[in-house]
TORKOL-4160 file (C-alpha; in steps of 0.2 Angstrom, whole numbers, padded with zeros to 4 digits, m for minus):
360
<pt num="1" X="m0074" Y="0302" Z="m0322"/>
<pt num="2" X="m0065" Y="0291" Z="m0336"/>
<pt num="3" X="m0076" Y="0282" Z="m0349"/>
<pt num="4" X="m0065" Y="0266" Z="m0344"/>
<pt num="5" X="m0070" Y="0268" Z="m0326"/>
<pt num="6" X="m0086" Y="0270" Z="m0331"/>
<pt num="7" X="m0089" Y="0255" Z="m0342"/>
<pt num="8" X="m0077" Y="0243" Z="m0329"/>
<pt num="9" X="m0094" Y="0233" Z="m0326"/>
<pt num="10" X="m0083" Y="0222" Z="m0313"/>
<pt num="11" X="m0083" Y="0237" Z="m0299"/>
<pt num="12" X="m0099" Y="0244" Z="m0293"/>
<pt num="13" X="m0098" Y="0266" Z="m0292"/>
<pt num="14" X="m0094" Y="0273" Z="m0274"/>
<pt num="15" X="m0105" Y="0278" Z="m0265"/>
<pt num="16" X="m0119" Y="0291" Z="m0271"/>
<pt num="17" X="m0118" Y="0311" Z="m0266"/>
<pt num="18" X="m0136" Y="0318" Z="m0265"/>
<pt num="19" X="m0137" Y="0335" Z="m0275"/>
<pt num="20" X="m0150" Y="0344" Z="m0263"/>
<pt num="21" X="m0162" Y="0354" Z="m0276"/>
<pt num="22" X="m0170" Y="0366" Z="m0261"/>
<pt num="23" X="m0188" Y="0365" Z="m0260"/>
<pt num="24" X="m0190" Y="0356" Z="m0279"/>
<pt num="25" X="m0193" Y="0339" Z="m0279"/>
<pt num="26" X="m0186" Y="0334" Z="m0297"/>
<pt num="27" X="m0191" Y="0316" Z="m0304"/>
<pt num="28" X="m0184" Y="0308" Z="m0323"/>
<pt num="29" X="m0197" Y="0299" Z="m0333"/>
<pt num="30" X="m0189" Y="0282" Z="m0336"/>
<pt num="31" X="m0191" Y="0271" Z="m0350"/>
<pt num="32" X="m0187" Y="0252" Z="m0348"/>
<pt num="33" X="m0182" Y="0244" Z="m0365"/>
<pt num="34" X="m0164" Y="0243" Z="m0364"/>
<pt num="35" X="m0160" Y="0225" Z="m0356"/>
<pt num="36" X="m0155" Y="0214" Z="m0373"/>
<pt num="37" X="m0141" Y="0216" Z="m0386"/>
<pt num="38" X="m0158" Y="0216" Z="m0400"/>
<pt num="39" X="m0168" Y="0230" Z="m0391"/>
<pt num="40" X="m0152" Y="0243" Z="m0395"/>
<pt num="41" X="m0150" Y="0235" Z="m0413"/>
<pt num="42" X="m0161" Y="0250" Z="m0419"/>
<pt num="43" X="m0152" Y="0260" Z="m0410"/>
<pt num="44" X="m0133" Y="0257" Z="m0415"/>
<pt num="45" X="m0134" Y="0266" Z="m0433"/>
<pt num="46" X="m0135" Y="0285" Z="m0421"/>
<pt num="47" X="m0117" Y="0284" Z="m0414"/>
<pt num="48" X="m0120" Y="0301" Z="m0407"/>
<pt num="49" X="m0134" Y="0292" Z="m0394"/>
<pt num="50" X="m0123" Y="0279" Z="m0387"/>
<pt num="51" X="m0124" Y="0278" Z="m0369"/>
<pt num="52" X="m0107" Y="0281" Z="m0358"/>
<pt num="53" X="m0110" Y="0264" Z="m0353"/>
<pt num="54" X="m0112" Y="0258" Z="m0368"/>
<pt num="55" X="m0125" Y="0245" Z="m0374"/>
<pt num="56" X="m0128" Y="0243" Z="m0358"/>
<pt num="57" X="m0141" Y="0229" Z="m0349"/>
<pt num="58" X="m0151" Y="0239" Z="m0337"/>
<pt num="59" X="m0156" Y="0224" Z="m0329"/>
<pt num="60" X="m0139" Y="0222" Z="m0321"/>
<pt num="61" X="m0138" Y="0229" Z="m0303"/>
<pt num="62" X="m0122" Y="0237" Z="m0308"/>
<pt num="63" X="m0129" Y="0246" Z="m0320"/>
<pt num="64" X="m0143" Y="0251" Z="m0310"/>
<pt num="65" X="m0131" Y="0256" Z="m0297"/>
<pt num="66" X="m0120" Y="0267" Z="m0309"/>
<pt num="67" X="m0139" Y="0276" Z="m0316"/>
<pt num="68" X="m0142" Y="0281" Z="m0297"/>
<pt num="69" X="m0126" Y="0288" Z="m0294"/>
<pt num="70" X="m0127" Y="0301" Z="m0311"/>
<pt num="71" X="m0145" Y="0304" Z="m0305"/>
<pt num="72" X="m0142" Y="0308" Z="m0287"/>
<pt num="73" X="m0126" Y="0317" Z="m0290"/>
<pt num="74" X="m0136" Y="0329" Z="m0301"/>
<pt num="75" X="m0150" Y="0332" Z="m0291"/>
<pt num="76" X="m0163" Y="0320" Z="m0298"/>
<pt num="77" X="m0172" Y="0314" Z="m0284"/>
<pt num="78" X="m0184" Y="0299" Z="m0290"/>
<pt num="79" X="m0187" Y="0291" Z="m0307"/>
<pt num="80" X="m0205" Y="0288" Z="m0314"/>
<pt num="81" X="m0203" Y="0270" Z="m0323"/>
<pt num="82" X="m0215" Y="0264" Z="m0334"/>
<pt num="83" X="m0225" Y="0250" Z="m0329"/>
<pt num="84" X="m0235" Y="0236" Z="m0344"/>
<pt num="85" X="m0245" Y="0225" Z="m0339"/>
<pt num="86" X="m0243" Y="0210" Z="m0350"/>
<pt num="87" X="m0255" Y="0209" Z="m0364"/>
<pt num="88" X="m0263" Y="0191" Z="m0360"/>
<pt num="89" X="m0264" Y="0196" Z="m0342"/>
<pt num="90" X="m0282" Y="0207" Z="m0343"/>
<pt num="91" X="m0293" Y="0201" Z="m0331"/>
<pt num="92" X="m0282" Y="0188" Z="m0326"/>
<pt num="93" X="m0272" Y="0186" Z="m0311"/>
<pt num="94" X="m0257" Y="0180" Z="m0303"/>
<pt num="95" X="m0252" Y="0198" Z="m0313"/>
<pt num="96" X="m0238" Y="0197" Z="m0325"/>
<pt num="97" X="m0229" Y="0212" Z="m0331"/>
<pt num="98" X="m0218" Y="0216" Z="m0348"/>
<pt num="99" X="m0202" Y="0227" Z="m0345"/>
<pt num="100" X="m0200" Y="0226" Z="m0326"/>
<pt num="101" X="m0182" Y="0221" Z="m0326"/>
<pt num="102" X="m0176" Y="0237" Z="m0321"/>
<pt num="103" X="m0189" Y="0240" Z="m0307"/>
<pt num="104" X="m0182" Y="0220" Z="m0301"/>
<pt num="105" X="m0166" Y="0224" Z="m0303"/>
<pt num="106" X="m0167" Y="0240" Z="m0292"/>
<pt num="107" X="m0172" Y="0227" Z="m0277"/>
<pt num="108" X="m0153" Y="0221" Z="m0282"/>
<pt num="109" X="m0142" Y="0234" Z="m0282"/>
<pt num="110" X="m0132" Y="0241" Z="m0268"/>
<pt num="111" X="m0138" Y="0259" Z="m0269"/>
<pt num="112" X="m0157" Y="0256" Z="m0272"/>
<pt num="113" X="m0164" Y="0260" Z="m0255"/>
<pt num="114" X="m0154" Y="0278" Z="m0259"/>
<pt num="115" X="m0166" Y="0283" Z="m0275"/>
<pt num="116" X="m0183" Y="0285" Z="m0273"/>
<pt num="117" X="m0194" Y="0279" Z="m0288"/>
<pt num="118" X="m0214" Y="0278" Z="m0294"/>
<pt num="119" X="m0222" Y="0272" Z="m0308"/>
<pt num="120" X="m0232" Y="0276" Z="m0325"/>
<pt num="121" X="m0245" Y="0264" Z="m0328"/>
<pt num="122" X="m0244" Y="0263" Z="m0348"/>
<pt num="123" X="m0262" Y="0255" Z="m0352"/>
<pt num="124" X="m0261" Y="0259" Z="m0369"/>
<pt num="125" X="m0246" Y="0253" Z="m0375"/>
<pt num="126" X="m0247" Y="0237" Z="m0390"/>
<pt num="127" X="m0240" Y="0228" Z="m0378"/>
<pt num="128" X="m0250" Y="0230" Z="m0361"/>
<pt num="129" X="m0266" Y="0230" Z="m0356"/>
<pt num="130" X="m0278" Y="0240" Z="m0346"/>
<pt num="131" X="m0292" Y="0233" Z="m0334"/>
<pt num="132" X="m0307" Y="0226" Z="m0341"/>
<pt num="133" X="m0316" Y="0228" Z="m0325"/>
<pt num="134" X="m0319" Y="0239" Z="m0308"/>
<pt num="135" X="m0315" Y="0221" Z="m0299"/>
<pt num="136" X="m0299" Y="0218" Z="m0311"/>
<pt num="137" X="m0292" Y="0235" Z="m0305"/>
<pt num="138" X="m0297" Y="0233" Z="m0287"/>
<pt num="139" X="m0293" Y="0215" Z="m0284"/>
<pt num="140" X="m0280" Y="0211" Z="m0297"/>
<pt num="141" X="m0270" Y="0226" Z="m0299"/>
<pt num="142" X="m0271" Y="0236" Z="m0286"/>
<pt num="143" X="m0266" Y="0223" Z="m0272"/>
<pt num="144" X="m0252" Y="0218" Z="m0285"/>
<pt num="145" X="m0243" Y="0236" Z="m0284"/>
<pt num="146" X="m0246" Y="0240" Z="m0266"/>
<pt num="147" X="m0236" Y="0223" Z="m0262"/>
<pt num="148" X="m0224" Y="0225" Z="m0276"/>
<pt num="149" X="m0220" Y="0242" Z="m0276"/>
<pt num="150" X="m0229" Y="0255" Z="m0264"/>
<pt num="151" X="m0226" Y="0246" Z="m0248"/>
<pt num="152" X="m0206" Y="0246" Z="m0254"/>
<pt num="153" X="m0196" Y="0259" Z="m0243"/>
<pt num="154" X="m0189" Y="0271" Z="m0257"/>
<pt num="155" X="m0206" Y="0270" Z="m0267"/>
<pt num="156" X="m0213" Y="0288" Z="m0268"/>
<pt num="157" X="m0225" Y="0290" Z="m0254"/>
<pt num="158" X="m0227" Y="0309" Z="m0250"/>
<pt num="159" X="m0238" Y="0312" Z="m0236"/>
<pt num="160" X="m0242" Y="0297" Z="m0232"/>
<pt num="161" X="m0248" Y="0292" Z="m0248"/>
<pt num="162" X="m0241" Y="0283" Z="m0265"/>
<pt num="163" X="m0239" Y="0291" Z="m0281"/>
<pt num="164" X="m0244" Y="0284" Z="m0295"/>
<pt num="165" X="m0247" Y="0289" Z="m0314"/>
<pt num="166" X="m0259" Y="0283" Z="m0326"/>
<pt num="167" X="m0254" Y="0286" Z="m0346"/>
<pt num="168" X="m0270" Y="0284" Z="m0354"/>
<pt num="169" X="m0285" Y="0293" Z="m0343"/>
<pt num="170" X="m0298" Y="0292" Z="m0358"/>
<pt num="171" X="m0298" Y="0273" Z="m0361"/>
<pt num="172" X="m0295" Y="0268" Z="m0341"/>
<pt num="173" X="m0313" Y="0278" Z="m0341"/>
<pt num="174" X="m0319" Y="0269" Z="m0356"/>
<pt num="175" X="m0314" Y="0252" Z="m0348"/>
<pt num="176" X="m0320" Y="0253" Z="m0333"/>
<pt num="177" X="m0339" Y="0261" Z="m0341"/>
<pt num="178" X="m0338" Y="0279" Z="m0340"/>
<pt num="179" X="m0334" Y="0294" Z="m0327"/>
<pt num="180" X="m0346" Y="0290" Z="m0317"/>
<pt num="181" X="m0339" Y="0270" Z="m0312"/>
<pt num="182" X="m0323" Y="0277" Z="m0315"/>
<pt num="183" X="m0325" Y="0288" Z="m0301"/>
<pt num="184" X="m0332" Y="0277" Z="m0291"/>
<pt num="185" X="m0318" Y="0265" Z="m0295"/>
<pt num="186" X="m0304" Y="0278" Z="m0291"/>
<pt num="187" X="m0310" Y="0281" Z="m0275"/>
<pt num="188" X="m0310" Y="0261" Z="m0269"/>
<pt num="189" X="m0293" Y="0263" Z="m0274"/>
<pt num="190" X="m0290" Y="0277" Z="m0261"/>
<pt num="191" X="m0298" Y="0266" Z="m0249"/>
<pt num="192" X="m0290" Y="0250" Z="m0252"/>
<pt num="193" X="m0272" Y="0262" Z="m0250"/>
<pt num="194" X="m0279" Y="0267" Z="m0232"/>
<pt num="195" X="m0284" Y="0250" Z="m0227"/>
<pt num="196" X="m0265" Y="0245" Z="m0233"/>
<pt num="197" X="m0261" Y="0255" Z="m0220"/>
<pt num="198" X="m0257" Y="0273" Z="m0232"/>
<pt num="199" X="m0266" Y="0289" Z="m0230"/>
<pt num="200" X="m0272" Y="0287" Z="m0245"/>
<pt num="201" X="m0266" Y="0289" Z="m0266"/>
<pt num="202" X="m0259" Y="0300" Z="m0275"/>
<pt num="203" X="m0266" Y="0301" Z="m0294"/>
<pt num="204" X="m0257" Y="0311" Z="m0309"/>
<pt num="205" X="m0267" Y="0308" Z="m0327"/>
<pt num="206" X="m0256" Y="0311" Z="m0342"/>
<pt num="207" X="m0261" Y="0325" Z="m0354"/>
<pt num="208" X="m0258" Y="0317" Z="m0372"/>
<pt num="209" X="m0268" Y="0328" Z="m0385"/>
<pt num="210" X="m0286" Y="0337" Z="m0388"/>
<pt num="211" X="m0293" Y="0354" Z="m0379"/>
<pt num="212" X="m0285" Y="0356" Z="m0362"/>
<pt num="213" X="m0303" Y="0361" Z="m0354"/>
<pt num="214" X="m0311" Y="0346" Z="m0360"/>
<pt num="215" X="m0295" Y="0334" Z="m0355"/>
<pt num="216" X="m0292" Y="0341" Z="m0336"/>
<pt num="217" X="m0311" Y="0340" Z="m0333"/>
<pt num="218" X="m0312" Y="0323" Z="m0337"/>
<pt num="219" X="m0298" Y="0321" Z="m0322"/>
<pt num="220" X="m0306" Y="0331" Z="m0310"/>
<pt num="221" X="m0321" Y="0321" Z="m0313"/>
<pt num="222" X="m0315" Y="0304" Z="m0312"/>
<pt num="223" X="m0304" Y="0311" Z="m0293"/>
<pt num="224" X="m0287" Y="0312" Z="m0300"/>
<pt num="225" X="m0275" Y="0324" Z="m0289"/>
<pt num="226" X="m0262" Y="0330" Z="m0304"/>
<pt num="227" X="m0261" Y="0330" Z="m0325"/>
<pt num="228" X="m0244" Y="0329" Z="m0331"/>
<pt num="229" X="m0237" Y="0327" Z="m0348"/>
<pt num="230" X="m0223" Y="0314" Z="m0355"/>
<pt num="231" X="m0218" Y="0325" Z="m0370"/>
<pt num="232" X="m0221" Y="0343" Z="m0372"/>
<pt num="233" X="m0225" Y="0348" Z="m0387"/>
<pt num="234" X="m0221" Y="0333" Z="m0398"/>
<pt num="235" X="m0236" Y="0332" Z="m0413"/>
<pt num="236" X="m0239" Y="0353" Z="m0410"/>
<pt num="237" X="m0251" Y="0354" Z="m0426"/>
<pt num="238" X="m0260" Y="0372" Z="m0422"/>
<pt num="239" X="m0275" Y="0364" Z="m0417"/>
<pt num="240" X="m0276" Y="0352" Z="m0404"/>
<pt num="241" X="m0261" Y="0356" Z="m0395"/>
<pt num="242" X="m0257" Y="0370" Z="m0381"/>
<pt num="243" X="m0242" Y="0382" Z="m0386"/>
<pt num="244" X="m0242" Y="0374" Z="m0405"/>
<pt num="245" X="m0243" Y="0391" Z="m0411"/>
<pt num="246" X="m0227" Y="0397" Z="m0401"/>
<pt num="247" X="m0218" Y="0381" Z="m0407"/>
<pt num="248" X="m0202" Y="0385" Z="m0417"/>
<pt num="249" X="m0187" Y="0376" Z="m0423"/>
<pt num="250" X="m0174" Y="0389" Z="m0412"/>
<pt num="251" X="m0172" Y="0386" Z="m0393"/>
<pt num="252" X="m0182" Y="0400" Z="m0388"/>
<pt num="253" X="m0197" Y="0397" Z="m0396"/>
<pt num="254" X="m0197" Y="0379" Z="m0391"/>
<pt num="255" X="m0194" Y="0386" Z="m0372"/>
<pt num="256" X="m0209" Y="0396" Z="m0374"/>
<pt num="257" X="m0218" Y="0384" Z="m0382"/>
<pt num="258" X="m0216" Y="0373" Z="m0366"/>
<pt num="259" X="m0219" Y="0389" Z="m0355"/>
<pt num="260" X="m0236" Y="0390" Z="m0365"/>
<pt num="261" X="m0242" Y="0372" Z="m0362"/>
<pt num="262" X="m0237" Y="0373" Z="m0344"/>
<pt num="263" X="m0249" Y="0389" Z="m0341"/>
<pt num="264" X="m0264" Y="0382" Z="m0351"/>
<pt num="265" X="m0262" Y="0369" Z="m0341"/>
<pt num="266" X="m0260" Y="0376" Z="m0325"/>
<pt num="267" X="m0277" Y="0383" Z="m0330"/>
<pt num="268" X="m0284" Y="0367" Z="m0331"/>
<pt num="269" X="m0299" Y="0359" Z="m0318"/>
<pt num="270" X="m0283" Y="0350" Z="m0310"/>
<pt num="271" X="m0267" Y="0357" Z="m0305"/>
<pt num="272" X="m0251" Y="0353" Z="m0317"/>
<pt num="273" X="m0236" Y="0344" Z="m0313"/>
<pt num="274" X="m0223" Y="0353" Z="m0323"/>
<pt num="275" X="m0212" Y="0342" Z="m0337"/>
<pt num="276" X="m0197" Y="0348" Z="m0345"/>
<pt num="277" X="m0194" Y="0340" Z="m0363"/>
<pt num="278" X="m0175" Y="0342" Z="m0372"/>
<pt num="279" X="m0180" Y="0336" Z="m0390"/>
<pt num="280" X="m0190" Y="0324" Z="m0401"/>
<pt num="281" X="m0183" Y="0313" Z="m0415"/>
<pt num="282" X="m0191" Y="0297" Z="m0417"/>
<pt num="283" X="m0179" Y="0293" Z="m0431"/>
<pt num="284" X="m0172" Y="0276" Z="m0427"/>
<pt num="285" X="m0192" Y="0270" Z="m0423"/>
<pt num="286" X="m0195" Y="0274" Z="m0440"/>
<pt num="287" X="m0208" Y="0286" Z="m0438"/>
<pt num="288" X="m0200" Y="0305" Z="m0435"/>
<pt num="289" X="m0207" Y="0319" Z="m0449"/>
<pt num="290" X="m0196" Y="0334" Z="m0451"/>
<pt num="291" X="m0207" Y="0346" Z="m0443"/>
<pt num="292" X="m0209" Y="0336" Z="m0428"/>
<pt num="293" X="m0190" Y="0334" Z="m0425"/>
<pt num="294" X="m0179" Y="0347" Z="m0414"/>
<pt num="295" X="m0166" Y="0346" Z="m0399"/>
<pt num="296" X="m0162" Y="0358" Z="m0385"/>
<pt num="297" X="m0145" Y="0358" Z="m0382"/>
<pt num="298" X="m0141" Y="0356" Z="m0364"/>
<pt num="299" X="m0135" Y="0373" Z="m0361"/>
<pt num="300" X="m0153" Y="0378" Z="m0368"/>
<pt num="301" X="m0161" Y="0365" Z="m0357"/>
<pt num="302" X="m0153" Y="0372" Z="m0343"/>
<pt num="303" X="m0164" Y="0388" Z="m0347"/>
<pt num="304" X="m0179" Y="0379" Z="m0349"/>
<pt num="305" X="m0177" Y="0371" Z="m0333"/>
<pt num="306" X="m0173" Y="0388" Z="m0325"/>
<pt num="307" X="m0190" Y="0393" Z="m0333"/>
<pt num="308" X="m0199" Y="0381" Z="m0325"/>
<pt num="309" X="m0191" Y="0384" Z="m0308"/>
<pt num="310" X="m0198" Y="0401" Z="m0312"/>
<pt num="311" X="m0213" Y="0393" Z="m0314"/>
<pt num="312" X="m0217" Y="0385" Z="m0299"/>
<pt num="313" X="m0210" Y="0399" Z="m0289"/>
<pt num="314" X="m0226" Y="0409" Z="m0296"/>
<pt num="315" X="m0238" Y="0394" Z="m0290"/>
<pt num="316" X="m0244" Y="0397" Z="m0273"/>
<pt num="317" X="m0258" Y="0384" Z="m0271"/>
<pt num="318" X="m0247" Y="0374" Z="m0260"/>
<pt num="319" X="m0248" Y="0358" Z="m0269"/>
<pt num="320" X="m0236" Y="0346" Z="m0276"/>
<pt num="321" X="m0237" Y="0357" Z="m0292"/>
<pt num="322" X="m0226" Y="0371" Z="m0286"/>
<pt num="323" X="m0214" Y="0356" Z="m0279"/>
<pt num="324" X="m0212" Y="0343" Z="m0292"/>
<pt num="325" X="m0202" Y="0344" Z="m0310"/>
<pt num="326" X="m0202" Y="0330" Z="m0321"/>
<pt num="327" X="m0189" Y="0329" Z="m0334"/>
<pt num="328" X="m0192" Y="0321" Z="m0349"/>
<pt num="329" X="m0182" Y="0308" Z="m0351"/>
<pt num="330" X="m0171" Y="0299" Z="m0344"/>
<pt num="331" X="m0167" Y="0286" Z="m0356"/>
<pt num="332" X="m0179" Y="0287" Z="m0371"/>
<pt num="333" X="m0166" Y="0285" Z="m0385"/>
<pt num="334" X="m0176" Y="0277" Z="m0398"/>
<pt num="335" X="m0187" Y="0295" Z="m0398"/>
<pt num="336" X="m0175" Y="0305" Z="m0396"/>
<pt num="337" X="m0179" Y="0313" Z="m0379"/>
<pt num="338" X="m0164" Y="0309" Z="m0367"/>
<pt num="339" X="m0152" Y="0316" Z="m0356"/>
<pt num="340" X="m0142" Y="0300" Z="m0350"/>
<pt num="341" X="m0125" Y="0305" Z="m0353"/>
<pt num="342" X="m0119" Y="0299" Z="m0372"/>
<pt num="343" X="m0104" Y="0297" Z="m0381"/>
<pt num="344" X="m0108" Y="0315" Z="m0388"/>
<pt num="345" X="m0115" Y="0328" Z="m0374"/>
<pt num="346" X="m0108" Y="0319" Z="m0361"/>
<pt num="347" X="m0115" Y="0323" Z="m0344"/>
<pt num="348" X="m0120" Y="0339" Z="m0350"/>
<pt num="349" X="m0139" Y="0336" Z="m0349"/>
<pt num="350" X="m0137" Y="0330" Z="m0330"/>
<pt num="351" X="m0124" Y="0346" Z="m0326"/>
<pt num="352" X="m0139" Y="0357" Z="m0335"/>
<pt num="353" X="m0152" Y="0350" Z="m0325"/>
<pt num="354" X="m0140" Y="0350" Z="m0308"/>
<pt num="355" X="m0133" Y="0369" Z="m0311"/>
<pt num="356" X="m0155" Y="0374" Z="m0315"/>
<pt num="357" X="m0160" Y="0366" Z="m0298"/>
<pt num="358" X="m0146" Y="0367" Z="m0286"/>
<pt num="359" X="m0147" Y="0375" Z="m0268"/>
<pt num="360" X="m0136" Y="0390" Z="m0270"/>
């Protein structure tokens, strides 16, 4: 495809082919930051991360439209968009939300009901805001995504039942008073999904840092169904982070550093949803360290992702955890992790992740 045709924003892209991937269901974590000519100003001085669309507005349909077609053509089958609840909103309700354009522009575009999508739930962002109560999840939020997003035909409902992902396990628990009401309060949630008319909710908790043991019991405690990781193995320090003694600056030892957190946490007192991460290099937010900077180039992403087919094919508990892939990420250019095509690999992250997952 010619980068003109690409970048003609007066024509929409033909229609999307869908990749199948076999049994693997493969998701793209999203991040929504991109809709101003000032969010990318940060961005600009790294030529080598400028989108084949340009500076694009992922607000525009278009755009959106033209972001389905790479993903489905390369056997991505869902994005996992990050959702912020507006800061002055806790408590509060009608609920008001910071970054949604994407998700409002999906409702827009001529391909949406093709690609399926969920969401993260980032509560501990500067931004957003968490709950400050059981009653401001329950009868504020909840209600507010079911409408909004879960009831939506190409929502991810597997089963009967939404997927959703919560970013930061330990301070939901602190918000709403502990395991014990935050137990309580997860499973009103499941029970408010069924009276919506679902056969109930699915819950992944995001790993950040700290002793896996310690981390995944927590989930199991409070009823979540999955722990997944945004980033694997950003911060790796030798001490706090699984596989951080495998972790290298060469593309094996940053494969089997990855291998290593996904079998610790496989370990864990809830199943793992497997992410694969292509690098980490937080440069233009102003906040990178040497150490913590490294890049897989695609052809080396395309092993990892072949490891972690691997991977699953050895999981035989018959959950979502020998199914689902998450790739990290979609669009994260500010901290490096990205495998939208750019003006310098192209569409060889997407080609990578399509030649790892195909049906052959």
């Amino acid at each position: 495809m010619a980068s003109d045709e690409i970048r003609d924003y007066s024509s929409q892209p033909t229609q999307p082919v869908r990749i199948e991937t076999g049994k693997y269901l493969v998701g793209a974590q999203v991040c929504n930051l991109w809709n101003s000519s000032s969010a990318w100003e940060k961005i600009k001085p790294f030529a080598n991360r400028r989108p084949v669309l340009g500076w694009y507005d992922e607000a525009d349909p278009r755009i959106i439209d033209w972001e389905i077609k790479f993903a489905l053509e390369h056997g991505i089958h869902f994005f996992m968009n990050c959702w912020y609840r507006s800061k002055n909103n806790l408590g509060k309700r009608p609920i008001t939300a910071e970054y949604d354009h994407w998700l409002r522009g999906l409702e827009q575009s001529r391909y949406g009901d093709q690609m399926r999508f969920m969401i993260m739930w980032e509560n501990a962002n500067d931004i957003a805001s968490g709950v400050d109560s059981e009653s401001d999840l329950i009868e504020n939020l909840l209600p507010y995504w079911v409408e909004k997003y879960f009831s939506k035909s190409n929502y991810l409902v597997l089963d009967g039942k939404p997927v959703l992902s919560i970013y930061n396990i330990g301070l939901l628990v602190e918000q709403l008073g502990g395991s014990l009401p935050a137990a309580r309060a997860i499973e009103n949630m499941r029970m408010r999904c069924i009276e919506a008319g679902f056969k109930g909710l699915i819950l992944f908790g995001q790993y950040c840092w700290g002793p896996v043991t310690e981390r995944n019991q927590l989930m199991k405690d409070i009823g979540l169904d999955y722990s997944f990781s945004y980033h694997w193995p950003t911060f790796a320090d030798g001490s706090t982070h699984p596989g951080a003694e495998f972790f290298g600056d060469n593309p094996d030892s940053i494969i089997l550093a990855q291998k290593k957190c996904w079998e610790e946490q496989s370990l864990g007192a809830v199943p793992n949803i497997v992410t694969c991460s292509m690098g980490w290099d937080s440069e233009p937010w102003g906040y990178s360290c040497t150490d913590q900077t490294w890049r897989l180039e695609p052809r080396d992403f395309q092993r990892l992702c072949e490891t972690a087919r691997q991977e699953l094919d050895t999981r035989h508990g018959g959950g979502l955890e020998s199914k689902i892939i998450l790739l990290d990420n979609w669009n994260e250019y500010g901290e490096g992790h990205y495998i939208f095509p750019t003006e310098k690999y192209g569409f060889s992250y997407l080609e990578a992740v399509r030649e790892a997952f195909r049906t052959v």
